[in-house]
C-alpha positions in Angstrom: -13.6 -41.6 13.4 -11.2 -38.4 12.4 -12.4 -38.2 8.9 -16.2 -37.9 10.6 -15.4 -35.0 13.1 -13.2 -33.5 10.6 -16.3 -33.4 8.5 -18.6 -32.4 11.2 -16.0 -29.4 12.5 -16.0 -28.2 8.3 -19.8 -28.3 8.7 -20.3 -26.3 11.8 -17.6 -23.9 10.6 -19.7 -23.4 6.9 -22.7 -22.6 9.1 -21.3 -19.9 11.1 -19.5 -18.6 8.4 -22.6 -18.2 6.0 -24.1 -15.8 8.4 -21.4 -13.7 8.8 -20.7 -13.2 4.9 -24.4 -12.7 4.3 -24.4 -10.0 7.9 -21.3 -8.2 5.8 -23.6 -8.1 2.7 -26.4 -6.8 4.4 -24.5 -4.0 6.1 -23.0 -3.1 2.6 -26.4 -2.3 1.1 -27.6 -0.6 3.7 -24.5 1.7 4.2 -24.3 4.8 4.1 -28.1 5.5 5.2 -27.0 7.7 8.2 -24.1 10.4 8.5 -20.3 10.0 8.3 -17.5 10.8 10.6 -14.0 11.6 9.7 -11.5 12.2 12.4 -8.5 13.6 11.6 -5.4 13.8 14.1 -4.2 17.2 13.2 -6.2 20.3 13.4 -8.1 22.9 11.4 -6.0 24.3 8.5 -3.7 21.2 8.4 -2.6 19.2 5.3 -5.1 16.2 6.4 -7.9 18.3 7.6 -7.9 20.2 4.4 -8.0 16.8 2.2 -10.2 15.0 4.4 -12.5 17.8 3.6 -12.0 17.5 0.0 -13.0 14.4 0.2 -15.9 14.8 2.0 -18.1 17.5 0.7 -16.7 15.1 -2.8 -18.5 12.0 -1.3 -21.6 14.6 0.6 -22.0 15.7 -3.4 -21.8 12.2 -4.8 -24.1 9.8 -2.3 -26.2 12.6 -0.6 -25.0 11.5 2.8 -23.7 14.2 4.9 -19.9 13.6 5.8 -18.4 15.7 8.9 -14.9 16.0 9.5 -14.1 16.3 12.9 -10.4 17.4 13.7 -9.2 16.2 17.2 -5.4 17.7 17.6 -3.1 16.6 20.5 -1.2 14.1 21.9 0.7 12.9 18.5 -2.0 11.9 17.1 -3.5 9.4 20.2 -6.8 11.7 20.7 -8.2 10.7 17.5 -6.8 7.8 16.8 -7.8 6.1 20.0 -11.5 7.8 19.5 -11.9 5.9 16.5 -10.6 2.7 17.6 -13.1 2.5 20.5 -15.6 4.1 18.2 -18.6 0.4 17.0 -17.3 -0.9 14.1 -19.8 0.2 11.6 -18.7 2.6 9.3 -19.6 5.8 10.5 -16.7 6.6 12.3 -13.8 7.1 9.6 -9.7 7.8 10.6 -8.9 10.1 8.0 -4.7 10.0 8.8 -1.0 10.3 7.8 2.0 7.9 8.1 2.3 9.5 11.6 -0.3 7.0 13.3 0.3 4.1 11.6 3.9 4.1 10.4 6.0 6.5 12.7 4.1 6.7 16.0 5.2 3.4 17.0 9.3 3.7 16.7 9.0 7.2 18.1 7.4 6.2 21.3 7.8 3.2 23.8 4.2 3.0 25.0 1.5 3.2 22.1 -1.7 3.7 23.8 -2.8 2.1 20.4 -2.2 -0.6 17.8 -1.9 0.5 14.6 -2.6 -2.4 12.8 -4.9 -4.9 15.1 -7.1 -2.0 16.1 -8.0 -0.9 12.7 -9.4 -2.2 9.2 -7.6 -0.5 6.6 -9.8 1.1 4.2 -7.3 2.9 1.4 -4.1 4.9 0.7 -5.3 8.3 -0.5 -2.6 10.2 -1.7 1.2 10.6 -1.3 2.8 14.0 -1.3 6.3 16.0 -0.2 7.2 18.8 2.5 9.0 22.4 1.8 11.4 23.3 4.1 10.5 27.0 5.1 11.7 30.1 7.0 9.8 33.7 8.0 9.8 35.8 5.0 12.0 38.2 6.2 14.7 35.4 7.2 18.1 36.2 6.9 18.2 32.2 5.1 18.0 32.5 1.8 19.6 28.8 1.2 19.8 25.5 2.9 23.6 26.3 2.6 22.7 29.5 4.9 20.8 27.7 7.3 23.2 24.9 7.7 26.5 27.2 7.9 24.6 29.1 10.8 23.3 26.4 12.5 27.4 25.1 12.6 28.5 28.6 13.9 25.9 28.2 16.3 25.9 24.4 17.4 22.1 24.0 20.0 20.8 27.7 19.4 19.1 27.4 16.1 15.5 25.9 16.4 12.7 24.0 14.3 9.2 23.4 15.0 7.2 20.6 13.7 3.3 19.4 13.9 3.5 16.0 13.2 5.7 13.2 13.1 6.6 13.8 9.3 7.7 17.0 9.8 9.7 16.5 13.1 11.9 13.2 11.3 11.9 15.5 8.3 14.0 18.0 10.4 15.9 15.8 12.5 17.0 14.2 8.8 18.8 17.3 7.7 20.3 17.5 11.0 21.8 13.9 10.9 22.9 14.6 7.1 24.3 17.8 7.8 26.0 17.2 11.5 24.2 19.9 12.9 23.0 20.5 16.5 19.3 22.6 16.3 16.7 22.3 19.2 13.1 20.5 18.5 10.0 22.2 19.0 6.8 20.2 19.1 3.9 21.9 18.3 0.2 20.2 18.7 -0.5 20.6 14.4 1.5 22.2 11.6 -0.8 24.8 11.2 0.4 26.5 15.2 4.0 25.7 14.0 3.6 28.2 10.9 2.1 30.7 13.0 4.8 31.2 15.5 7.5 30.9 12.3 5.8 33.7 10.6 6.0 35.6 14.4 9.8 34.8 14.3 9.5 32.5 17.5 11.5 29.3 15.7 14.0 29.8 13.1 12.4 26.9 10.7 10.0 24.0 10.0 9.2 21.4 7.5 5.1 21.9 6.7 3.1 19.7 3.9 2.0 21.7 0.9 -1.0 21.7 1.4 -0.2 24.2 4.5 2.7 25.4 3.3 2.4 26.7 -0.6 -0.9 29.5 0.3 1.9 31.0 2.6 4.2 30.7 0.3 2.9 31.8 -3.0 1.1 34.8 -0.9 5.1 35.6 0.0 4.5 34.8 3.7 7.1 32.7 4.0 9.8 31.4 2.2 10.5 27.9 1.2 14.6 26.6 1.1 13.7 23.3 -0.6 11.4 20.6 -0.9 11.8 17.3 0.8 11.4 14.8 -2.7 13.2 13.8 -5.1 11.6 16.0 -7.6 10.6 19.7 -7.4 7.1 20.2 -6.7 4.9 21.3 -9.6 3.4 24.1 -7.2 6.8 25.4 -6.5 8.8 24.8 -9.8 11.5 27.4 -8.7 12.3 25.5 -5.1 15.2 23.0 -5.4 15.0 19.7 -3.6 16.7 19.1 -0.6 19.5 17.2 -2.9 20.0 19.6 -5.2 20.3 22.6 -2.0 23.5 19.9 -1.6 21.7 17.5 1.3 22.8 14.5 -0.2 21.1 11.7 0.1 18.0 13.3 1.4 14.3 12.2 0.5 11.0 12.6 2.6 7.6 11.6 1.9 4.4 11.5 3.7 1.2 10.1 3.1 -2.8 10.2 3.6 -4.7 6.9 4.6 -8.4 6.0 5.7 -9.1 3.4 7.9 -11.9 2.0 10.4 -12.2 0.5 13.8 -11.2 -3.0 13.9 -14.2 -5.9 13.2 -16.1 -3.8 10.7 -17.5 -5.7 7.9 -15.4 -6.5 4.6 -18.5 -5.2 3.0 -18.6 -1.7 4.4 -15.1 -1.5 4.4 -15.5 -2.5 0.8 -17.8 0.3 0.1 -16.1 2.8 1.7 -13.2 2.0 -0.6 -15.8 2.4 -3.9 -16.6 5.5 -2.4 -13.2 7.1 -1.8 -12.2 5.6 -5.2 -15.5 7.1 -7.1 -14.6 10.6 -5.3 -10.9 10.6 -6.1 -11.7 10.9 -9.6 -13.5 14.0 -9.0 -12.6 17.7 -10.2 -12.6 19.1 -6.8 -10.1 16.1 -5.9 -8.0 16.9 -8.5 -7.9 20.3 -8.4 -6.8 19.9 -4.6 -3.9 17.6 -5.6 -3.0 19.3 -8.2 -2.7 22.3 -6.1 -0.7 20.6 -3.5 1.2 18.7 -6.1 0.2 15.6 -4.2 -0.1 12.2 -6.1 -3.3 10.3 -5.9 -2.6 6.4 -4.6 -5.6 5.0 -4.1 -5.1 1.1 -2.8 -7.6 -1.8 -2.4 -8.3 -2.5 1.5 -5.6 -5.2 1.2 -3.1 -2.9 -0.5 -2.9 -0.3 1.8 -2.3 -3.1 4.7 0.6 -4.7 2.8 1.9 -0.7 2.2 1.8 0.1 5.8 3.8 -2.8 6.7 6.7 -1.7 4.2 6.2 1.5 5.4 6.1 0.5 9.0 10.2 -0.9 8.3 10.8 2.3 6.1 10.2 4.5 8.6 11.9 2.5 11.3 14.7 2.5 9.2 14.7 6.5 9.1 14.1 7.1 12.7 17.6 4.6 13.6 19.5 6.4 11.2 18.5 9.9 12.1 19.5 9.0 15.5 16.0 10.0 17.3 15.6 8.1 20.9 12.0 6.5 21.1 10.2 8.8 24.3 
């Protein structure tokens, strides 16, 4: 009698299954046939915004579908994320974001008005790149060692402005290696953060690359050190953090894609293909090169198993660098 409704409850499962691979299939040839959305949390100008557009006038270029990129700054990130998680799970609607959402968001703040991993199918890891510490051109900081002496002569005056979670753990790092006291200034996006250091408004930031090196290589601002372990091929005469004597120091961040929850493997599959077929690109390239970002494309499943590791990683960070979840 339980071998037969075992059997039966196999059967009934097969049958319902069947479908459902066979929907996924059916979605995946159809898709793209309309245009694509990527929403990025950070605005215009940023690090993500300018890669997510890389990537789309790559994939516009390569499958003649039109792909928009729609920046929704604010609210760490929330704004867009939560956008995308309500958005119908059919591939359209693309979360073109950084270890802020889905690795640092949720051991920075008590109440996430979003789950980074049950509300989201994860597409592919994109690329992983490294921060430059910076200061107004005409800075009286011409080290790390300057900076750090000051902000000790002057424990709670000096300030630091950051855009995203990255850059805001970046700083409160060197404050917890160095002992110092300096004031946090959140900013909606990296890009508004630069534009009140090069007004002289805050004494210093941590910005990605990809927004920091125009300003400095036009000699708009001045970069201290880079956050890696290595200098950055963009900046070759920047020391890292540990060689500007920050022991122990070493920040990274990094671009993901992902999709709302209950799309099809098959879409989400082809999305991958897609990103994959467009990394390879010479405008790609070119932008990572630039940036001196490294190209890590993952398989769906990768980029779910490197969240989670990165999820504890940047737990781990947070603790140590003393920062109180809001």
């Amino acid at each position: 009698m339980h071998a037969f409704k075992a059997k039966k409850t196999l059967i009934a499962f097969t049958r319902v299954w069947v479908p459902l691979v066979l929907c996924s299939l059916a979605h995946a040839q159809d898709y793209p046939s309309k245009p694509i959305k990527f929403v990025v949390p950070f605005a215009s100008g940023s690090g993500s915004d300018q890669a997510a557009r890389t990537y789309a006038q790559t994939i516009t270029q390569l499958y003649k579908i039109p792909v928009i990129v729609e920046p929704k700054p604010g609210g760490n990130g929330f704004i867009a994320v939560q956008s995308v998680a309500k958005a119908a799970p059919d591939g359209y609607t693309v979360l073109y974001t950084t270890n802020t959402t889905h690795a640092a968001n949720e051991h920075l703040y008590k109440n996430l008005p979003y789950d980074p991993v049950k509300d989201f199918a994860p597409v592919a890891l994109v690329s992983i790149g490294h921060m430059s510490l910076v200061v107004n051109v005409n800075s009286k900081y011409k080290t790390v060692e300057d900076l750090v002496a000051e902000a000790r002569k002057r424990p709670g005056e000096l300030n630091f402005g950051s855009g995203s979670s990255s850059s805001k753990v970046a700083s409160e790092m060197l404050k917890q290696l160095a002992k110092v006291d300096i004031k946090s200034i959140p900013y909606k996006s990296n890009p508004m953060s630069i534009t009140d250091l090069m007004g002289g408004q805050i004494d210093f930031m941590f910005t990605d690359a990809a927004t920091g090196v125009p300003q400095i290589q036009s000699n708009k601002l001045r970069a201290l050190a880079v956050s890696g372990q290595k200098r950055l091929a963009s900046l070759p005469a920047v020391p890292t953090m540990e060689e500007a004597g920050i022991k122990g120091y070493d920040m990274s961040y990094w671009n993901a894609v992902y999709l709302p929850a209950g799309t099809p493997s098959g879409v989400v599959n082809k999305l991958n293909e897609m990103l994959l077929k467009a990394s390879t690109s010479s405008a790609v390239q070119n932008y990572l090169s630039f940036t001196s970002g490294e190209a890590a494309l993952s398989t769906p499943e990768g980029l779910a198993q490197f969240q989670a590791s990165e999820s504890a990683r940047w737990g781990k960070v947070i603790r140590q660098a003393g920062i109180e979840p809001e």
